[in-house]
MDAnalysis code that builds the backbone (N, CA, C; Angstrom):
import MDAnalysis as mda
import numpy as np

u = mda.Universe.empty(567, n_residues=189, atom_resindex=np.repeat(np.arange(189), 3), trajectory=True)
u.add_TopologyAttr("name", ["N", "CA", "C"] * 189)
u.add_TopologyAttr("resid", np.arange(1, 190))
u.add_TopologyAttr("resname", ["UNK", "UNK", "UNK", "UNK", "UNK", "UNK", "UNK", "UNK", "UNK", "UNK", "UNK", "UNK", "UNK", "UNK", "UNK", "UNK", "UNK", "UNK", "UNK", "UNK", "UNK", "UNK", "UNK", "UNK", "UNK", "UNK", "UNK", "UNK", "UNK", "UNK", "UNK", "UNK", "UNK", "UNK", "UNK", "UNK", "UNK", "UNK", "UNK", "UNK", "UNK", "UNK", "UNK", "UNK", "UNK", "UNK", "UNK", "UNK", "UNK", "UNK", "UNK", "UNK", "UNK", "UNK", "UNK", "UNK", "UNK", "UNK", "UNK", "UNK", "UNK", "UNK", "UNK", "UNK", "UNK", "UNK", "UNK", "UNK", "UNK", "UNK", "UNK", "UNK", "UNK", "UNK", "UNK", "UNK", "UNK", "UNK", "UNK", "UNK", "UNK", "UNK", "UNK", "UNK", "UNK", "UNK", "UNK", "UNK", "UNK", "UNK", "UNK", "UNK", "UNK", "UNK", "UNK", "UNK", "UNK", "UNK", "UNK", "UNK", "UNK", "UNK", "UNK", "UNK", "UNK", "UNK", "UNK", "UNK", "UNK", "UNK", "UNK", "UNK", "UNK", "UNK", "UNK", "UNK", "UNK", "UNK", "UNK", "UNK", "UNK", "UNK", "UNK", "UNK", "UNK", "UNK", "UNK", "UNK", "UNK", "UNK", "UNK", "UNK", "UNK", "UNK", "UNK", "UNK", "UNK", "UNK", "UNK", "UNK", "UNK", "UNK", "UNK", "UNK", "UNK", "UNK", "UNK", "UNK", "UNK", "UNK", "UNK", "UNK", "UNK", "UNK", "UNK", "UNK", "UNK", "UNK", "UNK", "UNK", "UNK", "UNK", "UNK", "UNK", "UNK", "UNK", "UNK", "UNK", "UNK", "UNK", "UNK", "UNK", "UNK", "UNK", "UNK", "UNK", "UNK", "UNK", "UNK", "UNK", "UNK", "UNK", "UNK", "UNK", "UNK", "UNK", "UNK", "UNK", "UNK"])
u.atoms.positions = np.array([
    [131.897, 118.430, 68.771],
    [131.969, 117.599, 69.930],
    [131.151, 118.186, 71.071],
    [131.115, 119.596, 71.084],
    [130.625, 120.137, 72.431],
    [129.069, 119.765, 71.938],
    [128.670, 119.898, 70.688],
    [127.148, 119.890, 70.460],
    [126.289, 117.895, 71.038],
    [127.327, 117.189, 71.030],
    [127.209, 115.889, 70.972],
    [126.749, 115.798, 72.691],
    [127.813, 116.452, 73.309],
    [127.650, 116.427, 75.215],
    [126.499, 117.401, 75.147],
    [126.365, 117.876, 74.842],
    [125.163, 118.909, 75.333],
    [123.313, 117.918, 75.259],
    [123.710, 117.183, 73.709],
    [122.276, 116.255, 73.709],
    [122.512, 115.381, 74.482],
    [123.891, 114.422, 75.128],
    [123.578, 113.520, 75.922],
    [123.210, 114.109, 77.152],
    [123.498, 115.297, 77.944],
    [122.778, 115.562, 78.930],
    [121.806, 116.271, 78.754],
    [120.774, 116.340, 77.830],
    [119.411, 117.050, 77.801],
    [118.384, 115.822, 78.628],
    [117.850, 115.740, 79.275],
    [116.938, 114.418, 80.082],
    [115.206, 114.700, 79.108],
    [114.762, 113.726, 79.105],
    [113.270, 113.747, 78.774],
    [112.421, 114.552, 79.379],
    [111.550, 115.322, 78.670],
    [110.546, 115.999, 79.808],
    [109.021, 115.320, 79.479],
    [109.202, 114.818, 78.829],
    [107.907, 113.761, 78.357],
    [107.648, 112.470, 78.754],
    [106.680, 112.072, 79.302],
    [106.154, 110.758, 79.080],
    [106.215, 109.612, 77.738],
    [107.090, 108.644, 78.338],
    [107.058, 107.417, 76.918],
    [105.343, 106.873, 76.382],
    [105.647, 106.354, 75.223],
    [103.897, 105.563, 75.140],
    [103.878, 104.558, 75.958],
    [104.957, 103.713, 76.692],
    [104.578, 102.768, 77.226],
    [104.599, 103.070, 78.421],
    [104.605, 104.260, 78.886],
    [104.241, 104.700, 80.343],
    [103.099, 105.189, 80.066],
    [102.284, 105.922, 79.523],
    [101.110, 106.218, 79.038],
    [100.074, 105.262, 79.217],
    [100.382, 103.986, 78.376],
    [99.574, 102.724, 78.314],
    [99.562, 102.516, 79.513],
    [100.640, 102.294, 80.539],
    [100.456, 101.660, 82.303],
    [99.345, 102.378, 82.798],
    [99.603, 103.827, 82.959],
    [98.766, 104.580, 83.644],
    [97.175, 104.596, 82.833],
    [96.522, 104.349, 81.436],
    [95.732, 104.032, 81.623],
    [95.031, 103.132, 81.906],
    [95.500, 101.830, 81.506],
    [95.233, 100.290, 82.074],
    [94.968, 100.449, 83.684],
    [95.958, 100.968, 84.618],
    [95.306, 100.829, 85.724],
    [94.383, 101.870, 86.221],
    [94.170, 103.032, 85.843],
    [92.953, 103.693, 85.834],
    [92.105, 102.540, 85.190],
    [91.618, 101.783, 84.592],
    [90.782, 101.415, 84.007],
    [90.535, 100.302, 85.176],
    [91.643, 99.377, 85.131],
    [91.294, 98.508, 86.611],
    [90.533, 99.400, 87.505],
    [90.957, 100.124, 88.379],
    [90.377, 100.564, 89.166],
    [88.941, 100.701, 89.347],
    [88.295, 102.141, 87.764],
    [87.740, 101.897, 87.518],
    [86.725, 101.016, 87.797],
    [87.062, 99.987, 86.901],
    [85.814, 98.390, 86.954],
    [85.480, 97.836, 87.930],
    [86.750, 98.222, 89.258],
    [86.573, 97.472, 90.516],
    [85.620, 98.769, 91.374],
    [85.639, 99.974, 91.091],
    [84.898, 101.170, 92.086],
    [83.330, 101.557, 91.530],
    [83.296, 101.313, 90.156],
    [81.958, 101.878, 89.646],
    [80.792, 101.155, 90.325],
    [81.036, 100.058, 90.103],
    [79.785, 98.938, 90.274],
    [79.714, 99.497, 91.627],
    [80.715, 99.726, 92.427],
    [80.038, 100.199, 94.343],
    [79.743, 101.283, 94.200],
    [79.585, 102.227, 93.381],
    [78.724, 103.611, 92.917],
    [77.414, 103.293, 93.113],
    [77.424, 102.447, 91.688],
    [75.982, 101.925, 91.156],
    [75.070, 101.597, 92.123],
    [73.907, 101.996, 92.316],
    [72.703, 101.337, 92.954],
    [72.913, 100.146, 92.085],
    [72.006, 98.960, 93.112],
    [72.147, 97.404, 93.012],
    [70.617, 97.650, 92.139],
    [70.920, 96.742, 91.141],
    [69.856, 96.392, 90.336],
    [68.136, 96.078, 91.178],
    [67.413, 96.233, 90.640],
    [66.020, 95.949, 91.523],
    [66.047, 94.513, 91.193],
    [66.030, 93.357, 90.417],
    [66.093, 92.017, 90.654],
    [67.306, 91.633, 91.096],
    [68.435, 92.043, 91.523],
    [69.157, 92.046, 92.669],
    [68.235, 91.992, 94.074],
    [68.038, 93.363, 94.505],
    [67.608, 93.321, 95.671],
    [66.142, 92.744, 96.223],
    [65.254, 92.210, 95.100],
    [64.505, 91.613, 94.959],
    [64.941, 89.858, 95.260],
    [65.575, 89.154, 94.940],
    [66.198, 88.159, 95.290],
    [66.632, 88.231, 96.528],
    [67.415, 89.275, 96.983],
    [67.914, 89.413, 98.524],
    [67.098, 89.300, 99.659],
    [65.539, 90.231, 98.887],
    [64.282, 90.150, 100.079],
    [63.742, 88.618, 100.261],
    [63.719, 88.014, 98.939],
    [63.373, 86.737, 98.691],
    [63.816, 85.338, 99.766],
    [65.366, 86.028, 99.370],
    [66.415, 85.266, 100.209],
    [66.062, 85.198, 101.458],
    [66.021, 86.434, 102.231],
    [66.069, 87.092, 103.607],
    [64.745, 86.389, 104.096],
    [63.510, 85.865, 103.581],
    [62.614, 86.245, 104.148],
    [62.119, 84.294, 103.788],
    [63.555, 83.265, 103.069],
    [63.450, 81.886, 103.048],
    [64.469, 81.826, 104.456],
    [65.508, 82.628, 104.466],
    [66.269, 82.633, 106.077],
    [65.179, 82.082, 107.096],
    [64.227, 83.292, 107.387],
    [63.700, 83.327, 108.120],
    [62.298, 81.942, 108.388],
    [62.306, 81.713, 107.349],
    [61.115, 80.547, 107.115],
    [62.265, 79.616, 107.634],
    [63.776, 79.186, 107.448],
    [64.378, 77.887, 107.407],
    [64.473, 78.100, 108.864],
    [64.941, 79.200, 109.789],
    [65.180, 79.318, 110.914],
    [63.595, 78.798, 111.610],
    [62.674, 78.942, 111.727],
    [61.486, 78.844, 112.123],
    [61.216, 77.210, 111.751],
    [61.589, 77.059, 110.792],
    [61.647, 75.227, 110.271],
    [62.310, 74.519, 111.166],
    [62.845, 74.744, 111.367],
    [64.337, 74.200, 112.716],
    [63.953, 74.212, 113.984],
    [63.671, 75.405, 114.374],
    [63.234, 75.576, 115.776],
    [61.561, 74.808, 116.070],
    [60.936, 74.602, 114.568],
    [59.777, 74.054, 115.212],
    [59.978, 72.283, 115.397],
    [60.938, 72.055, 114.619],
    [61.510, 70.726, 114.680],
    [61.979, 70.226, 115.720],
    [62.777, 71.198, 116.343],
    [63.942, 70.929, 117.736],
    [62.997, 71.448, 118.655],
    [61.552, 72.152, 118.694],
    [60.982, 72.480, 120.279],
    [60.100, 71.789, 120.268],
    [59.083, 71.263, 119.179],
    [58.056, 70.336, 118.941],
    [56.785, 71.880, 119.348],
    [57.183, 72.995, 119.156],
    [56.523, 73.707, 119.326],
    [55.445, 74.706, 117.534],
    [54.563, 75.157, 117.496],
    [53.924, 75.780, 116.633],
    [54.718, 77.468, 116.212],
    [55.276, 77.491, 115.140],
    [55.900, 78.965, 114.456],
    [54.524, 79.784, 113.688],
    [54.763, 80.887, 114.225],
    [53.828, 81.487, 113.477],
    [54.314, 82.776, 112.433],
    [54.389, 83.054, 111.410],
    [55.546, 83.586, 110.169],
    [54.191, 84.750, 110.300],
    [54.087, 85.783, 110.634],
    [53.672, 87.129, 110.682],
    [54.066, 88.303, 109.758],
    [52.738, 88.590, 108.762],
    [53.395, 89.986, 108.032],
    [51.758, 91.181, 108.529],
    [52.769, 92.174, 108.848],
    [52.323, 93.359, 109.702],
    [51.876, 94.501, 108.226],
    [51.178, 94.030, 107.559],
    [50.624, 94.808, 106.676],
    [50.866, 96.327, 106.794],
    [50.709, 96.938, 107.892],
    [50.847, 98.600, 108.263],
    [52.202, 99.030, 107.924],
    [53.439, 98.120, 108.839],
    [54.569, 98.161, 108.751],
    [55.685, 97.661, 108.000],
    [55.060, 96.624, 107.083],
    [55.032, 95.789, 105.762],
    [56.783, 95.325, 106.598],
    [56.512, 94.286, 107.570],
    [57.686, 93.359, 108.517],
    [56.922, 92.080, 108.616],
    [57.854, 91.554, 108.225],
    [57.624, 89.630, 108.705],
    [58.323, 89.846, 109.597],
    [57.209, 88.693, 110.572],
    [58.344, 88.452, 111.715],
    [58.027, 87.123, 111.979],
    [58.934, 86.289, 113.146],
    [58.235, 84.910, 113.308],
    [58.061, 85.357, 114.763],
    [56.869, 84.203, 115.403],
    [56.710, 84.348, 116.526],
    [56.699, 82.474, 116.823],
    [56.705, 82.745, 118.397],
    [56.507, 80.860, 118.541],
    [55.128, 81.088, 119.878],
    [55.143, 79.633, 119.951],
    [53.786, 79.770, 120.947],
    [54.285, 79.671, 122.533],
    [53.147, 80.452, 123.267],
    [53.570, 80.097, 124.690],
    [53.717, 79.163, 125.243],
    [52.800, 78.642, 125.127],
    [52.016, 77.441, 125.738],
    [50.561, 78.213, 126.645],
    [50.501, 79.378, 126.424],
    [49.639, 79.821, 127.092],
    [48.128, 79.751, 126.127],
    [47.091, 79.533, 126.265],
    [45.752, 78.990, 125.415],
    [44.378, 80.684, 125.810],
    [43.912, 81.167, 125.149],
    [43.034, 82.051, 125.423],
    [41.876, 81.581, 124.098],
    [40.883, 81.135, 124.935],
    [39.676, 80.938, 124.444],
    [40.240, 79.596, 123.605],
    [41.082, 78.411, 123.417],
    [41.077, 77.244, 123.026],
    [42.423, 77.592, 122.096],
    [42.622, 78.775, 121.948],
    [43.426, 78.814, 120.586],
    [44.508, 79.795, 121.307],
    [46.111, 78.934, 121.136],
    [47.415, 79.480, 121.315],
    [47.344, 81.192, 121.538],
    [48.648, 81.108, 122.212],
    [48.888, 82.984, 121.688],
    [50.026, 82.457, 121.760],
    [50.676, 83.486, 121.161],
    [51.998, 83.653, 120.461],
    [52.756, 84.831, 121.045],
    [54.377, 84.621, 120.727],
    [55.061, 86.114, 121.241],
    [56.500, 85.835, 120.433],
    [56.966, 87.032, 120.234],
    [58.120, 86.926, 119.367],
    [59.269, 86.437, 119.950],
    [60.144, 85.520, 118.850],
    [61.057, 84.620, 118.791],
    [62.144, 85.689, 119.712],
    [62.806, 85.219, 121.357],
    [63.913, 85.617, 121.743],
    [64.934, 84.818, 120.771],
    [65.758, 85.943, 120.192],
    [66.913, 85.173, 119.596],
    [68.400, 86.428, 120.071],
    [69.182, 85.692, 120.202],
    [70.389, 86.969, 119.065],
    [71.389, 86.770, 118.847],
    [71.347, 86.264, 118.065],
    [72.408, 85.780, 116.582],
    [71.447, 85.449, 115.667],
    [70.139, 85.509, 115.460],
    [69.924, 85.727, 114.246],
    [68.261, 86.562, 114.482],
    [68.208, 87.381, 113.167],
    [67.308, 88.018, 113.125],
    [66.067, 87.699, 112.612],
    [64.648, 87.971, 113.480],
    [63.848, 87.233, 113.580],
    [62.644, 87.726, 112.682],
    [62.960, 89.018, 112.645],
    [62.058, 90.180, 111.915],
    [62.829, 90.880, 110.683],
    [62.288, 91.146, 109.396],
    [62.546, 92.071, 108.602],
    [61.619, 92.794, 107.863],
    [61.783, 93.591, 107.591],
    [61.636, 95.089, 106.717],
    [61.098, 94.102, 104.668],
    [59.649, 94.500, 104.873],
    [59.686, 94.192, 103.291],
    [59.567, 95.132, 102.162],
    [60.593, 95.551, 101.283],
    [60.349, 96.804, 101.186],
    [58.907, 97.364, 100.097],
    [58.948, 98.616, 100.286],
    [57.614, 99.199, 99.691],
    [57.287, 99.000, 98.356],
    [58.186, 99.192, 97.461],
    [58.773, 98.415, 96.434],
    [58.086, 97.311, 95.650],
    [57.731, 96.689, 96.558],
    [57.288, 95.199, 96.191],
    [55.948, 95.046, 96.740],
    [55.121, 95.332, 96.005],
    [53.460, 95.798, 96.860],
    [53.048, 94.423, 96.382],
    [52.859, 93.572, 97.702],
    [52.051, 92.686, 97.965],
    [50.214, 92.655, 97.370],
    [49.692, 91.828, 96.310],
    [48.602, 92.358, 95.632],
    [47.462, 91.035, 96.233],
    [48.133, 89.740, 96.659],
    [47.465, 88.971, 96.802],
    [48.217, 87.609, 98.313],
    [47.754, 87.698, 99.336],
    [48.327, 86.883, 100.221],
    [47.238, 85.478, 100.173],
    [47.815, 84.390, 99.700],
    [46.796, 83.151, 99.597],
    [46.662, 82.705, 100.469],
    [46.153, 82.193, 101.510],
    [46.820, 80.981, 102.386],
    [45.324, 80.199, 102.488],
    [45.984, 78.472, 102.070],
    [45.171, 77.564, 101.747],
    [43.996, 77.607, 100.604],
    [44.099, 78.604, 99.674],
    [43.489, 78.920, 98.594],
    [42.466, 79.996, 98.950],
    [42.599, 80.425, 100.179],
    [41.937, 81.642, 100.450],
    [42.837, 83.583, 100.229],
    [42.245, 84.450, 99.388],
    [42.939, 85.391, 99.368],
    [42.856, 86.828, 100.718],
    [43.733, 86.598, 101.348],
    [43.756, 87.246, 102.665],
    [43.534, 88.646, 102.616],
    [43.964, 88.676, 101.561],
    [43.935, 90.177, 100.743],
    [41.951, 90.896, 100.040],
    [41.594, 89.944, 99.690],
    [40.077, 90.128, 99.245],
    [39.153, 90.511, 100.003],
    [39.422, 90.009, 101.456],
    [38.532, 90.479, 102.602],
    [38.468, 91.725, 103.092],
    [39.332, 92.321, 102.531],
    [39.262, 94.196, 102.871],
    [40.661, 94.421, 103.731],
    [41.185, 95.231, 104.184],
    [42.726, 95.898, 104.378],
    [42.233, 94.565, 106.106],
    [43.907, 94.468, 106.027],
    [43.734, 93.414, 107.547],
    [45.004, 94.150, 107.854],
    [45.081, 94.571, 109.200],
    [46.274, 94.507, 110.002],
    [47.772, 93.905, 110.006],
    [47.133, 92.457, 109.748],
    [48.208, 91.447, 109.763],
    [48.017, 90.126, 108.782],
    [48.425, 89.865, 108.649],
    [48.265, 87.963, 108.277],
    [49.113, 87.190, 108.186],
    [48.878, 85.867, 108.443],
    [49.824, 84.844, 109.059],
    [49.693, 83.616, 108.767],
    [50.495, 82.260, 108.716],
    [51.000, 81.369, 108.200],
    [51.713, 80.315, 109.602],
    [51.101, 79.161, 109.637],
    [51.987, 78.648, 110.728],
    [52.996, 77.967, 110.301],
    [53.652, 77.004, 111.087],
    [54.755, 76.389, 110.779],
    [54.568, 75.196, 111.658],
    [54.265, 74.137, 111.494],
    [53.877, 72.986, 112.300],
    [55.129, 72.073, 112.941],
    [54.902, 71.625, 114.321],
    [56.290, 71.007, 115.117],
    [56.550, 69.671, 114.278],
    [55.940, 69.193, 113.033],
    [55.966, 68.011, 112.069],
    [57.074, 68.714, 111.300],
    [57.006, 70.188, 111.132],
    [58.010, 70.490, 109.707],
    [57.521, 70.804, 108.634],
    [55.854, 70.735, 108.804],
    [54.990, 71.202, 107.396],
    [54.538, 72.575, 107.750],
    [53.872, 73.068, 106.512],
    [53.722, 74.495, 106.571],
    [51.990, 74.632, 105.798],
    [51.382, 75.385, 106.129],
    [50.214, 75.618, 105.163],
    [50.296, 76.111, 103.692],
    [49.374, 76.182, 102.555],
    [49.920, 76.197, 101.078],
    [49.989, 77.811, 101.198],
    [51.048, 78.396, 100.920],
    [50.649, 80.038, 100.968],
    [51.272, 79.975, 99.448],
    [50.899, 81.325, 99.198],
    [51.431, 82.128, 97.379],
    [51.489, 83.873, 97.990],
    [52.176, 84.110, 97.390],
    [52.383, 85.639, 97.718],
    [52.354, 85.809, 96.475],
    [51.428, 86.847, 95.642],
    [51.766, 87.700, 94.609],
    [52.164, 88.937, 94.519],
    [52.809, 89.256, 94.102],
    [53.419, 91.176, 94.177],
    [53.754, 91.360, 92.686],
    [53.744, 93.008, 92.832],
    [54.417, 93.821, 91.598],
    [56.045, 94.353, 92.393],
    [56.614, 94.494, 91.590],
    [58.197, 95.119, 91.520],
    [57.893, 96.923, 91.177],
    [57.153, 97.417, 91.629],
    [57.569, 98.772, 91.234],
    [58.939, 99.510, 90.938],
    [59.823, 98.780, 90.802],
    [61.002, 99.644, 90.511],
    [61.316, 98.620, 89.422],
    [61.025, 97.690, 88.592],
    [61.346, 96.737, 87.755],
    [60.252, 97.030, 86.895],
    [60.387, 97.695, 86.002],
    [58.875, 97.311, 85.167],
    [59.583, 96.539, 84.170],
    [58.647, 96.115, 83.327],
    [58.478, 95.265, 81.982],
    [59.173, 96.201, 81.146],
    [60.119, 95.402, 79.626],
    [60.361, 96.803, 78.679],
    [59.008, 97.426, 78.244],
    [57.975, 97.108, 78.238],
    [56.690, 97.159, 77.388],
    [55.958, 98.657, 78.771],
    [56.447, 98.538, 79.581],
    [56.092, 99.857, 80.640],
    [54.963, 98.847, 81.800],
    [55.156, 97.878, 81.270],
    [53.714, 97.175, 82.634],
    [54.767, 96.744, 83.435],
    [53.808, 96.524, 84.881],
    [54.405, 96.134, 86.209],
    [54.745, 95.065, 86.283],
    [56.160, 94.374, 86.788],
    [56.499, 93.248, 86.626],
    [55.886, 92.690, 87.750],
    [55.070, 91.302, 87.340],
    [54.236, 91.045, 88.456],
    [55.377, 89.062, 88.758],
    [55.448, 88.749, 90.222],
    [56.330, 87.811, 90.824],
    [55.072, 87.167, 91.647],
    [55.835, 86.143, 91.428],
    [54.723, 85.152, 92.503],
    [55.410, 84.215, 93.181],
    [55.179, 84.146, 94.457],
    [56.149, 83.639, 95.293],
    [55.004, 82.232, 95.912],
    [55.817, 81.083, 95.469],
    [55.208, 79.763, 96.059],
    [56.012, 78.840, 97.003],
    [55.191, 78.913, 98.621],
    [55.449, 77.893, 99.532],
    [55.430, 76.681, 99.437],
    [56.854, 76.061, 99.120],
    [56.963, 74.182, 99.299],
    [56.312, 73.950, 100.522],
    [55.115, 73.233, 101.275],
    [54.612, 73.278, 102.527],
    [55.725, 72.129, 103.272],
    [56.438, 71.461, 102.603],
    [57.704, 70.498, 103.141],
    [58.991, 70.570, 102.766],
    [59.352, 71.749, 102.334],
    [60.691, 72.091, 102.674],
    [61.033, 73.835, 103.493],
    [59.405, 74.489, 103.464],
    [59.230, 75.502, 103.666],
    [60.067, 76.657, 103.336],
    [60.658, 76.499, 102.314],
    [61.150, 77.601, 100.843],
    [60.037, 78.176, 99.843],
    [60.326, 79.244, 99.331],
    [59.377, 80.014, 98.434],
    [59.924, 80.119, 97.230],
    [59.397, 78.968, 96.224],
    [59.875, 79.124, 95.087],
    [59.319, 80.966, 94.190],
    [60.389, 81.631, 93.375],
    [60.008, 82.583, 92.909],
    [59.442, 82.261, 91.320],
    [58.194, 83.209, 90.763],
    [57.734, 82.764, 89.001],
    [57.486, 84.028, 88.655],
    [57.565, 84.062, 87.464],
    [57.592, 85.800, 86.756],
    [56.205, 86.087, 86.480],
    [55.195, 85.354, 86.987],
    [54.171, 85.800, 86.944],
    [52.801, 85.626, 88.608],
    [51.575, 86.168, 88.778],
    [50.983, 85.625, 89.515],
    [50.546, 84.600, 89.841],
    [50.398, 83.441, 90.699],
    [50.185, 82.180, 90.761],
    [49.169, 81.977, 91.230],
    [48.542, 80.986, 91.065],
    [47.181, 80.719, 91.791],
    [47.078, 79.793, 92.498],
])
C-alpha cells in the first residue's frame, strides 16, 4: 500500500508529446510570419515598386495638368538618376517656357531611381536621348489636354539576371493618353 501512495505522488518531470507538438507548431507560425521581414525583398519586387512610384508620379502630374490647364514637365536628372515633375511659370525666356518644381506636400514630387536599373535607352518621340552622348537631364512633357509625348524607357535589372547569366533587359512603354508605363521583358522600340 505504501508503494501505491508513493507513485501517486511522484509528479511528471517531462514534457507530454502533445505539448511538444504545441510548442513546435507555434515556433513554426511565428517563424513564417518573421522570416520573410528578414529577407531582402526580391529585385522584381522592388522593381515593380520603382515602376509603381514613378506611374504615381506621372498620374499626379496628369491631374494637375488637367485641373491648371497648365504644361508638366516629368524630369530625369541623369547625374542623380531622380525624376522629378516640374510645372510651368508662366514666365517665357527666348519664346520657350521655364519651368520650376511642383510646390506640393502631401505628395511627393521627386524620386530616387535606383542604380540598379541602368537606364540604356531614353526614347522620346522615336528619338534616342541617350545616343547623343551623356546629357545632364532629359525630359517629357505632359500637356494641359491630358496627352503626353511617345516615350520608352529601356533598362537592365542588374540585380535580376536571366537563369542563363544575361542581363534582364525591361522596357517601359508610355500610354501618351492615360499617361501610365506599361512594363515588357524585353527592349522596345
Amino acid at each position: 500500500m505504501d508503494i501505491c501512495l508513493e507513485l501517486k505522488n511522484v509528479k511528471s518531470k517531462g514534457f507530454t508529446l502533445l505539448e511538444i507538438l504545441i510548442v513546435i507548431a507555434v515556433i513554426g507560425i511565428i517563424m513564417a510570419i518573421t522570416i520573410p521581414n528578414f529577407m531582402g525583398r526580391k529585385p522584381a519586387e522592388e522593381r515593380k515598386n520603382n515602376i509603381a512610384e514613378l506611374n504615381s508620379l506621372l498620374h499626379f502630374g496628369w491631374q494637375n495638368a488637367l485641373e491648371e490647364q497648365k504644361i508638366y514637365k516629368v524630369k530625369f536628372d541623369t547625374k542623380k538618376n531622380i525624376f522629378s515633375l516640374e510645372t510651368t511659370t508662366g514666365i517665357q525666356e527666348k519664346g520657350k517656357p521655364t519651368f520650376k518644381p511642383v510646390p506640393t506636400t502631401y505628395t511627393e514630387t521627386s524620386f530616387e531611381w535606383p542604380e540598379n536599373l541602368e537606364i540604356r535607352q531614353f526614347i522620346i518621340e522615336g528619338n534616342n536621348e541617350f545616343a547623343t552622348g551623356a546629357k545632364d537631364a532629359v525630359w517629357f512633357f505632359i500637356m494641359p489636354d491630358g496627352l503626353s509625348q511617345d516615350i520608352i524607357i529601356n533598362f537592365i535589372d542588374s540585380q535580376d539576371p536571366l537563369p542563363d547569366g544575361k542581363m534582364r533587359q525591361i522596357g517601359l512603354v508610355l500610354n501618351p493618353f492615360t499617361i501610365q508605363f506599361k512594363e515588357y521583358d524585353s527592349f522596345q522600340k
